[in-house]
C-alpha positions in Angstrom: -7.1 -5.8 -8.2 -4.0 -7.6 -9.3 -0.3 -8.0 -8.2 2.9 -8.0 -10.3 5.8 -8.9 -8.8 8.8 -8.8 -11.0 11.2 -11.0 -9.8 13.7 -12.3 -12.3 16.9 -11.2 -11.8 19.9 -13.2 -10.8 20.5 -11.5 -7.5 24.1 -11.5 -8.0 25.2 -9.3 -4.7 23.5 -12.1 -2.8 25.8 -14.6 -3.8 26.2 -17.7 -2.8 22.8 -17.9 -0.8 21.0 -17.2 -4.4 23.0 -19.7 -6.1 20.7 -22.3 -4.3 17.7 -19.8 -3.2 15.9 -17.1 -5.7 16.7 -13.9 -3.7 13.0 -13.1 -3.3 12.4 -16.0 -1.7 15.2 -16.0 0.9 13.4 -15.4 4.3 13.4 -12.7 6.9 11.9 -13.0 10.1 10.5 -16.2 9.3 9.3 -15.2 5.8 10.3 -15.4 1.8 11.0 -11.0 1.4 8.3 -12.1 -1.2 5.4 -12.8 1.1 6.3 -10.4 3.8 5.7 -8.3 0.4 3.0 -9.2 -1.1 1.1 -10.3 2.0 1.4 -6.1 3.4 0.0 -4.8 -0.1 -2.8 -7.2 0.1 -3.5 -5.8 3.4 -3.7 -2.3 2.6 -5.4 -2.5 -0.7 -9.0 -1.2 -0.2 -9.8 -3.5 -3.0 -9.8 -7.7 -3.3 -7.0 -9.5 -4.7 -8.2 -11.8 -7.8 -4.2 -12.8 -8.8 -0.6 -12.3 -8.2 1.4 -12.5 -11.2 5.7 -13.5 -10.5 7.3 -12.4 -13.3 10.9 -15.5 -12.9 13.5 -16.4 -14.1 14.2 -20.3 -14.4 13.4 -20.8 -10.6 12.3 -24.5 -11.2 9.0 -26.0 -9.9 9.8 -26.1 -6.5 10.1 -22.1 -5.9 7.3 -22.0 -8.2 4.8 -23.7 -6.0 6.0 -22.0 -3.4 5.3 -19.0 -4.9 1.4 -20.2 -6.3 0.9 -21.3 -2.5 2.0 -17.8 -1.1 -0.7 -16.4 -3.3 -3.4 -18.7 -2.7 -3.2 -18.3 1.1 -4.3 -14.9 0.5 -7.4 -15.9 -1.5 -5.4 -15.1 -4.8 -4.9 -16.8 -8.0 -1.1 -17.2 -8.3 0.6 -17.0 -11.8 3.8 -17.6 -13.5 5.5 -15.7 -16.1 8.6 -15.7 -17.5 11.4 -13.4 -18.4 14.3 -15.1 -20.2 16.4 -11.9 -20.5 17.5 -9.0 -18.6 15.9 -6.3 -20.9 14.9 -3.8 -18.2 12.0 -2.9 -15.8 9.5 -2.1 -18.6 9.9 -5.7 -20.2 9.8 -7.5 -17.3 6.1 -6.1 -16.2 5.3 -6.9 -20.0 6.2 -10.4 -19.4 2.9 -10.5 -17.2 0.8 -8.7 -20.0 -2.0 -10.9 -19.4 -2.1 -9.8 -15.5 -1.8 -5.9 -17.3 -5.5 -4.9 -16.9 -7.9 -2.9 -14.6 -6.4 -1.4 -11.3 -2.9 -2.9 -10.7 -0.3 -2.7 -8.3 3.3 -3.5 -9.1 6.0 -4.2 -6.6 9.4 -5.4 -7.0 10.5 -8.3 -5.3 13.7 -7.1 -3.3 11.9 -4.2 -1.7 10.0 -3.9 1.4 8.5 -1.0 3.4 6.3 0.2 6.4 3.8 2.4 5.6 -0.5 3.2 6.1 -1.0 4.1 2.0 -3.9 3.5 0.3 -5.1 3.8 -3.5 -6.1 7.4 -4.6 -9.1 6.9 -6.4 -9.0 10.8 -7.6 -5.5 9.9 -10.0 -4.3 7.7 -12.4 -1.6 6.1 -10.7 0.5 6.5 -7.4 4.4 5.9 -7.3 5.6 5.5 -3.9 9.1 7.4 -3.1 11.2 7.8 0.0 13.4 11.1 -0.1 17.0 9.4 0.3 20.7 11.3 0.7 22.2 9.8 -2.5 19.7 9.1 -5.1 22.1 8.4 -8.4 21.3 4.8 -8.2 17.5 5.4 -8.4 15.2 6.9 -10.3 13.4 9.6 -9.3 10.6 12.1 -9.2 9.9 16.0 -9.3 6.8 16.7 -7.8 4.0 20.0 -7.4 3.1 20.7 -4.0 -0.1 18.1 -4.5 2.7 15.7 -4.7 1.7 15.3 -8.3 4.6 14.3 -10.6 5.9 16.7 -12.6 8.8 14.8 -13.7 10.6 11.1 -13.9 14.5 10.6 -14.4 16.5 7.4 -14.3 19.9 7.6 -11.8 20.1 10.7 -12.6 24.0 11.5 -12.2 23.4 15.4 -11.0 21.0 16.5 -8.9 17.4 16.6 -9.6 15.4 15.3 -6.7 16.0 13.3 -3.8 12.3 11.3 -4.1 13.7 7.9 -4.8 11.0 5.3 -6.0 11.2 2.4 -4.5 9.6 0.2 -6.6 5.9 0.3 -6.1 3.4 1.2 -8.1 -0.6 1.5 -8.2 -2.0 1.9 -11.6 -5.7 2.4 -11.9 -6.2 1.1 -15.4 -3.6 -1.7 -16.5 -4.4 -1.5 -19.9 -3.1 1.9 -20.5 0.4 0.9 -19.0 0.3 -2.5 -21.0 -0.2 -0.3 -24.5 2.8 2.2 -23.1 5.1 -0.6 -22.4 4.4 -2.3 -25.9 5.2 1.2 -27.8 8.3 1.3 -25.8 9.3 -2.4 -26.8 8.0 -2.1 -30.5 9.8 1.0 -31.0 13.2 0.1 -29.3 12.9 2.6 -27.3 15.5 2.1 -24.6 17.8 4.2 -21.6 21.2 2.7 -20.5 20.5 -0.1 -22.5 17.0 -1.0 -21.4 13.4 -0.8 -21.7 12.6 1.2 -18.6 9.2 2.0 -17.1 9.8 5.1 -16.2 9.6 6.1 -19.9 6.1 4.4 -19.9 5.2 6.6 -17.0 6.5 9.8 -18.7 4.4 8.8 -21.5 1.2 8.7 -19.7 2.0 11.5 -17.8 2.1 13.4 -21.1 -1.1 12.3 -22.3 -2.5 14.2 -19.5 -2.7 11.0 -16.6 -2.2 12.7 -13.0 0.3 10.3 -11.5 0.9 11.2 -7.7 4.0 10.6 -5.5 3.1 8.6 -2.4 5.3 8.2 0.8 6.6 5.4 3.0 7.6 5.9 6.3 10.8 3.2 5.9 11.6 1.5 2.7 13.7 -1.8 3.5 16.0 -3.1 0.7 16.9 -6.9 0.6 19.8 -6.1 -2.3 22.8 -7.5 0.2 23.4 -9.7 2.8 23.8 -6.7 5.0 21.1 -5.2 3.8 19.1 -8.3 4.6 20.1 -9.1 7.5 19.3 -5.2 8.4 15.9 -5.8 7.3 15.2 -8.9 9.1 16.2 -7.1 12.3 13.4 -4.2 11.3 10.5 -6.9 10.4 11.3 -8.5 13.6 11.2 -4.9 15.5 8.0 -4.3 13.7 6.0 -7.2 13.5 7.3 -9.4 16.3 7.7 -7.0 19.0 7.9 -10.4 21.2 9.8 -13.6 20.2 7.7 -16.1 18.3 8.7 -19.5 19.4 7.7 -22.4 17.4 5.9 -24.6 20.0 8.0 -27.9 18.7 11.2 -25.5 19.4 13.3 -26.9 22.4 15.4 -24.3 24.5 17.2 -25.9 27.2 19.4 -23.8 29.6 19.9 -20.9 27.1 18.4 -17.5 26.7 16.3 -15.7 23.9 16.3 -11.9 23.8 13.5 -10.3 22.1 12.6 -10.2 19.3 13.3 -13.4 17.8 11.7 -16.0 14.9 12.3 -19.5 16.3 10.9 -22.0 13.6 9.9 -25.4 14.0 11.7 -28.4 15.6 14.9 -25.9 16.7 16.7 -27.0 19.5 19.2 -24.4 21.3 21.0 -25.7 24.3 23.6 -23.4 26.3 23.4 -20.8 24.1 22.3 -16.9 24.4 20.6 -16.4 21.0 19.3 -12.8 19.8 18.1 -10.2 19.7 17.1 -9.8 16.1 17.8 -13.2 14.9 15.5 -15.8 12.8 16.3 -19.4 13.0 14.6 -21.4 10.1 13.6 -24.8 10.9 15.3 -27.8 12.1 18.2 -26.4 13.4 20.6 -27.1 15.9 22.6 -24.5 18.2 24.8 -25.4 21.0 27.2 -23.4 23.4 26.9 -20.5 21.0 26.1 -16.8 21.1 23.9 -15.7 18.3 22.9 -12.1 17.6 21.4 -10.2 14.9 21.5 -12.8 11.7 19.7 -15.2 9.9 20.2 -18.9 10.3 18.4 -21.1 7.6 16.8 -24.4 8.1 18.7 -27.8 8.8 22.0 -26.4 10.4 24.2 -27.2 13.1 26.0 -24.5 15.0 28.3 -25.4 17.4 30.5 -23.3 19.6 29.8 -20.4 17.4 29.9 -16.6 18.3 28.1 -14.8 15.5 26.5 -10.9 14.5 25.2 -9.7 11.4 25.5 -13.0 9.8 23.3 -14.5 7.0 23.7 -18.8 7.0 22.5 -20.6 4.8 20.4 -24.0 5.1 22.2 -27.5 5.6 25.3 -25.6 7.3 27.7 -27.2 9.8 29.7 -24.8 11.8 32.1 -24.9 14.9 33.8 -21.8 15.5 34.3 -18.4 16.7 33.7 -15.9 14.2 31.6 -12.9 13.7 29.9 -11.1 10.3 29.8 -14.4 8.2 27.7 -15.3 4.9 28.0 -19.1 4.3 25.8 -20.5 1.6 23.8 -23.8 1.6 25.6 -26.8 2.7 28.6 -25.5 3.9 30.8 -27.5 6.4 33.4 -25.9 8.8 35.9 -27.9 11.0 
């Protein structure tokens, strides 16, 4: 079994955390969104993980072996492969052609879910989906009663089906997406522009594949910094029903409410911190109230009152505001 993670883009509705931070790799509840990914398929694959394959941008070395090491502490090869331009969701997998073969699961970087699923040995492939209110930004399925897919369309602008994919997918046999992708690309064969896999998928499905639609019971985007910091108060709900205090952390007269990441060498005097915050690393909070946000590693809050608020690392801040998103290295006065 291998992993693909496409990961490239630019993460532009993350600005200005991913000016300094590929968005994959900024954390929730103490994690990179990446390995809080990639570490839950690994769980629930029925199958061992040889190698997980990041399809980047220009991330530099540092993300990179970050990114190997994530992959080797789950007994994986990691792997590197680049996409230089934005040509759509179809190119990017093909960027990791070599990773393309036997059973595959694909999962993009900026999604993350809750869900018991498993690999249907009986099918060619399963799409997960999560039936949403307003699906024109997705694409989506039609399914038979089997929840066997009938039918893919990209953001389709009128009605068709509310089962939204959400960007993972198990393919039994990676070399019969790898030649579907390259038809696609050889024949400049493109939809708003780009080379989308859902036109692979159609493809196979036409060649008489049996592609199923599999369910999640919450699919948890990472696209904005509300949506981010929403999903680090759901990880934290869900996989840290208790706080988790680093035991180098030093809380002196303040309080922590449940549940709470609390990372290494934090010190939080006179403060009231949570619930549903992570503190990275290193970081300093005094006389402040802190509730659902993420603070990065290195930073200094003082006097502070702060909710659904996304800080960056290396931040000094003294005052009272609420809903903030301050980017690496910021200093307030």
């Amino acid at each position: 079994m291998r992993i693909i993670v496409p990961m490239a883009g630019m993460g532009k509705r993350m600005r200005p955390h991913t000016l300094t931070t590929p968005k994959p790799l900024v954390p929730v509840a103490g994690k990179a969104i990446v390995q809080h990914l990639v570490e839950d398929i690994t769980r629930m694959c029925n199958q061992k993980v040889d190698e997980i394959a990041y399809v980047v941008g220009q991330f530099g070395k540092e993300a990179e072996d970050n990114l190997i090491a994530i992959a080797e502490s789950l007994g994986a090869k990691g792997s590197i492969h680049y996409q230089d331009e934005p040509l759509g969701t179809a190119h990017a997998i093909l960027c990791a052609s070599s990773a393309l073969t036997g059973p595959v699961v694909i999962a993009f970087a900026d999604t993350l879910f809750s869900a018991d699923f498993s690999m249907d040995p009986d099918c060619d492939g399963v799409i997960w989906v999560k039936k949403i209110d307003d699906p024109r930004q997705f694409g989506v399925v039609k399914t038979e009663a089997d929840n066997t897919i009938t039918d893919f369309v990209e953001k389709p602008q009128t009605f068709v089906s509310d089962l939204a994919i959400i960007g993972i997918y198990y393919i039994k046999d990676g070399d019969n997406l790898k030649s579907e992708l390259q038809y696609l690309i050889d024949n400049n064969i493109r939809e708003k522009g780009e080379y989308q896999l859902t036109n692979a998928l159609e493809n196979m499905k036409l060649k008489g594949m049996k592609l199923k639609a599999g369910t999640v019971d919450e699919w948890l985007d990472c696209g904005n910094k509300d949506a981010t910091v929403y999903t680090n108060k759901r990880v934290l709900e869900i996989k840290h029903t208790n706080n988790h205090i680093a035991a180098t952390a030093s809380i002196n007269n303040s309080v922590v409410i449940a549940p709470c990441f609390i990372g290494e060498n934090v010190v939080i005097e006179n403060s009231v911190v949570g619930p549903h915050v992570s503190i990275g690393d290193n970081t300093n909070i005094q006389n402040s109230v802190i509730k659902n946000s993420i603070i990065r590693n290195g930073c200094l809050l003082q006097d502070a009152t702060m909710d659904n608020s996304l800080v960056g690392n290396h931040v000094t801040y003294k005052h009272k505001l609420n809903d903030l998103s301050l980017g690496d290295y910021s200093t307030t006065a």
